[in-house]
C-alpha positions in Angstrom: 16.4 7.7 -18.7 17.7 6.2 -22.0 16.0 6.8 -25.5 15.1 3.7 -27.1 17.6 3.7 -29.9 20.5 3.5 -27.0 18.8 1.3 -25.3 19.9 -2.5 -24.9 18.3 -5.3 -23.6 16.4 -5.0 -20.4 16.1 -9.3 -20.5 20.1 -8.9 -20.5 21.3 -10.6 -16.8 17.8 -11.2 -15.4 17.4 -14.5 -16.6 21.3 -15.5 -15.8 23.0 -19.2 -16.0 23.4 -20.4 -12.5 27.2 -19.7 -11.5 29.5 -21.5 -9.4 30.7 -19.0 -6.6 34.1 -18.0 -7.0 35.1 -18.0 -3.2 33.7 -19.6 0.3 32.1 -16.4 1.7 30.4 -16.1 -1.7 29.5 -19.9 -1.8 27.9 -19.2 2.2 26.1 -16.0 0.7 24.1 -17.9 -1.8 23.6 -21.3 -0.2 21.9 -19.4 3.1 20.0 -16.9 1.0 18.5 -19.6 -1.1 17.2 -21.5 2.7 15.9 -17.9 3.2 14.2 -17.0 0.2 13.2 -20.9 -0.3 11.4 -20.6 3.6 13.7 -23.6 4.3 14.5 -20.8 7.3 11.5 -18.4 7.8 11.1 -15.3 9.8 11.9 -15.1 13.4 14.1 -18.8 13.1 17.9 -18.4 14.8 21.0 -18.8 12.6 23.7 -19.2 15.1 27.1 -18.5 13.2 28.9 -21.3 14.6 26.4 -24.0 13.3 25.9 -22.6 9.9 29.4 -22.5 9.7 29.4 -26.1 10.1 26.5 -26.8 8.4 28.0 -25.3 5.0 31.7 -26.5 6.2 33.3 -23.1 6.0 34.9 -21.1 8.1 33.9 -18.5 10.4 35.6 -16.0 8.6 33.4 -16.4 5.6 30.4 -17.2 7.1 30.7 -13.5 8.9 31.3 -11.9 5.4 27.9 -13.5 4.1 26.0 -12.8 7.2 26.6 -9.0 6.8 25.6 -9.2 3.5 22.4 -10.6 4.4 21.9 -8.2 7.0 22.2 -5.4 4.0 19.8 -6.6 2.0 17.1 -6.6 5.0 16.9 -10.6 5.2 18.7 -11.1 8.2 19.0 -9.3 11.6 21.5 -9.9 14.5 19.7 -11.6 17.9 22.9 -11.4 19.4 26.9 -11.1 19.1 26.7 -14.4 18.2 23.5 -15.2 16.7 21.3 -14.0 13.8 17.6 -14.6 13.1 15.9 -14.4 10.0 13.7 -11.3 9.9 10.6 -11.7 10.8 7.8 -8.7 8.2 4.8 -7.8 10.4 1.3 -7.6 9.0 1.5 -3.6 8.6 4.9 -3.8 7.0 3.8 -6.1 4.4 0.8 -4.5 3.0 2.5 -0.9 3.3 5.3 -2.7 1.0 2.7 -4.0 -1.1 0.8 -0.6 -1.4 4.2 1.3 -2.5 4.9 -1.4 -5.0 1.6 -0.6 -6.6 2.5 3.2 -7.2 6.3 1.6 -8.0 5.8 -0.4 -10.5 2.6 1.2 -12.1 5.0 4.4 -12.6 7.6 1.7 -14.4 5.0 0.1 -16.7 3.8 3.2 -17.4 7.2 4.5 -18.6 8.2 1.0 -19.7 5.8 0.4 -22.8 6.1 2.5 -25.5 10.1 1.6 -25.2 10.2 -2.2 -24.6 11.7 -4.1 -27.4 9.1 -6.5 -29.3 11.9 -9.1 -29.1 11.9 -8.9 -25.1 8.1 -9.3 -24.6 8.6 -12.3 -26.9 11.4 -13.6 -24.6 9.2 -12.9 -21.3 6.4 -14.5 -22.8 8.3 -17.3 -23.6 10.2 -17.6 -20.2 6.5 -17.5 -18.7 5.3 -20.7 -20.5 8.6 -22.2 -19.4 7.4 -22.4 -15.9 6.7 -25.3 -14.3 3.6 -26.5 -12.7 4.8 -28.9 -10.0 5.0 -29.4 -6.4 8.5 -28.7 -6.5 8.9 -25.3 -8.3 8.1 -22.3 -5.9 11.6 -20.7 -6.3 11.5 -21.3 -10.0 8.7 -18.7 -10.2 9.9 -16.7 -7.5 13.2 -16.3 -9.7 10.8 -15.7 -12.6 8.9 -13.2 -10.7 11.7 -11.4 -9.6 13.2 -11.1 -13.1 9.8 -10.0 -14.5 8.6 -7.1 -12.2 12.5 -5.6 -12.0 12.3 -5.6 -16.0 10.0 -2.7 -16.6 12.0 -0.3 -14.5 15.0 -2.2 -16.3 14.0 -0.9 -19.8 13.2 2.8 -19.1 17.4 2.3 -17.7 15.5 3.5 -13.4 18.4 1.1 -11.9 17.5 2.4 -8.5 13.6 1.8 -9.4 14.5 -1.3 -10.3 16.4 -2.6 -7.3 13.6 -0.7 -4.9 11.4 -2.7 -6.0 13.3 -6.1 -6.1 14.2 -5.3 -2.2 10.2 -4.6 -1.7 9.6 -7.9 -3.3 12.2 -9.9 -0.7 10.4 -7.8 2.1 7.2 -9.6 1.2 8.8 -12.7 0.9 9.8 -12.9 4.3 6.1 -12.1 5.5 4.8 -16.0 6.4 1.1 -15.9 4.9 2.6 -14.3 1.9 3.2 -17.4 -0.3 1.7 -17.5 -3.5 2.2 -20.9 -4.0 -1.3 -22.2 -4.2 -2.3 -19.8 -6.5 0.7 -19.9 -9.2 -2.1 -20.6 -12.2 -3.2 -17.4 -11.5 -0.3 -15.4 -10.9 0.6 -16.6 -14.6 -2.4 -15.4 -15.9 -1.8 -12.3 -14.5 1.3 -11.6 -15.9 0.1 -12.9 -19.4 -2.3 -10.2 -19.5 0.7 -7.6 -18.4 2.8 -8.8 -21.2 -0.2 -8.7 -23.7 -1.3 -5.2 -22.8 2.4 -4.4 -23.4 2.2 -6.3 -26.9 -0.8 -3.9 -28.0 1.1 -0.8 -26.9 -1.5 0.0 -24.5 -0.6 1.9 -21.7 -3.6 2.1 -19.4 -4.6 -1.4 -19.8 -0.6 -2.6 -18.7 -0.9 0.0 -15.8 -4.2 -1.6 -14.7 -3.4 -5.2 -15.0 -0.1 -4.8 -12.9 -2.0 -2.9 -9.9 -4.5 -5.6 -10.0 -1.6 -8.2 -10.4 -0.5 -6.6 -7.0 -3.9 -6.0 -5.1 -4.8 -9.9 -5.9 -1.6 -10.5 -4.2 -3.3 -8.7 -1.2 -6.2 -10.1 -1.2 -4.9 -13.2 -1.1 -3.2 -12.6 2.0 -6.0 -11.2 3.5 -7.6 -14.3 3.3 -4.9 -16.6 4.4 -5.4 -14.1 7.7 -8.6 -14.6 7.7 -8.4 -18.4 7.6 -5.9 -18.2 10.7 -7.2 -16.2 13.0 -10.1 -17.5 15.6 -13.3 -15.9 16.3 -12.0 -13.8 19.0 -9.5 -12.2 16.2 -6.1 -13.2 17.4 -3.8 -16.1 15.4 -3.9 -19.4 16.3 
C-alpha cells in the first residue's frame, strides 16, 4: 500500500469524460454493456450474435470480440454456439455478494480514511450533489456509485480490492429486484454520511455508515421479495 505523501489522486479516472471508442469491437463492447447495465436487456434475455450484429451495424467479427469480453467480466454467458444470454444472479448469489462487500469495503474505508486527500472528499461530495433527481437518471448514479465505493480501496493504492468490489457491484446489478431506483434519496443520504464521517477523520463512524449503506441495500431487497412472492411463498 502507498504512504500518503506518494500518493496521487484516488478521484483521478473514476469520474472520466465519456470517449468515443476507437474501433467497432470497442464501439459493440460499450453500446451492449450499457443495455446490460441499464436493464434495457436483463438477466436470463437471449443475445443472439447475428441480430446484435445487426442491430449495432457491425460485423461479426467485432461483435465476437465484445461478446467475450462480456463473458469475462461475468455479464454475459453463452446459451449456445450461437447465442448468448444475459446472466441471470440467483437470490443466494446476490446476498452472499452483498454480505462479502460488507467485510470488502468496510476493510477499505477502514484503511481509506486517515489517507484520503481533503481535496477528494471535497470533489465526492460535490460529484454527489451533482446528481440528478429525475426519472431518467438511474445509470447516472449507478456510474456515480460505482466511482464512489471503488474509491476507498482506490486511495489506500488495493487495485485488486478495488476491482473485486466493482465486479461484486455488476454481480448485484444483474440480480432483477436489486434496483435501487426508488430509493435514490436515500442512497444519497447514505453516502453523505460516509463522506462526512470521512471529513471528521473518524474511522468507526465511516466503517459503520458504509455497512449500513450496504445492509439497507439488503433490506431493501428483501422487501421487494417479499412484495412478489404469494402467500404460498413462491414468485408470481
Amino acid at each position: 500500500m502507498r504512504s500518503r505523501p506518494a500518493l496521487v489522486s484516488a478521484l483521478d479516472g473514476l469520474f472520466p469524460e465519456p470517449v468515443k471508442p476507437v474501433n467497432l469491437g470497442d464501439h459493440a463492447y460499450e453500446h451492449l454493456r450499457e443495455l446490460i447495465l441499464s436493464r434495457q436487456i436483463v438477466g436470463g434475455d437471449e443475445v443472439p450474435e447475428s441480430k446484435l450484429a445487426e442491430r449495432l451495424q457491425v460485423s461479426r467479427t467485432p461483435m465476437r470480440e465484445a461478446l467475450v469480453r462480456l463473458i469475462g467480466e461475468g455479464l454475459l454467458e453463452r446459451a449456445n454456439a450461437r447465442t448468448y444470454r444475459v446472466r441471470a444472479v440467483s437470490t443466494r448469489e446476490f446476498f452472499e455478494c452483498m454480505q462479502l462487500r460488507e467485510l470488502l469495503e468496510g476493510y477499505a474505508i477502514e484503511c481509506a480514511v486517515p489517507l484520503i486527500k481533503d481535496a477528494d472528499l471535497v470533489a465526492l461530495r460535490q460529484r454527489l450533489q451533482e446528481l440528478g433527481g429525475g426519472d431518467d437518471d438511474d445509470m447516472q448514479h449507478w456510474r456515480f456509485d460505482n466511482a464512489f465505493h471503488s474509491f476507498f480501496a482506490r486511495v489506500v493504492g488495493h487495485d485488486t480490492l478495488a476491482e473485486t468490489i466493482t465486479r461484486m457491484r455488476v454481480t448485484a446489478r444483474l440480480f432483477r429486484i436489486s434496483s435501487v431506483f426508488h430509493r435514490k434519496a436515500e442512497i444519497d443520504e447514505e453516502h453523505l454520511a460516509i463522506i462526512e464521517a470521512a471529513e471528521r477523520r473518524d474511522v468507526p463512524a465511516a466503517k459503520a455508515a458504509m455497512q449500513a449503506h450496504l445492509r439497507n441495500l439488503q433490506d431493501h431487497v428483501r422487501r421487494a421479495i417479499a412484495a412478489e412472492t404469494d402467500p404460498a411463498g413462491h414468485f408470481r
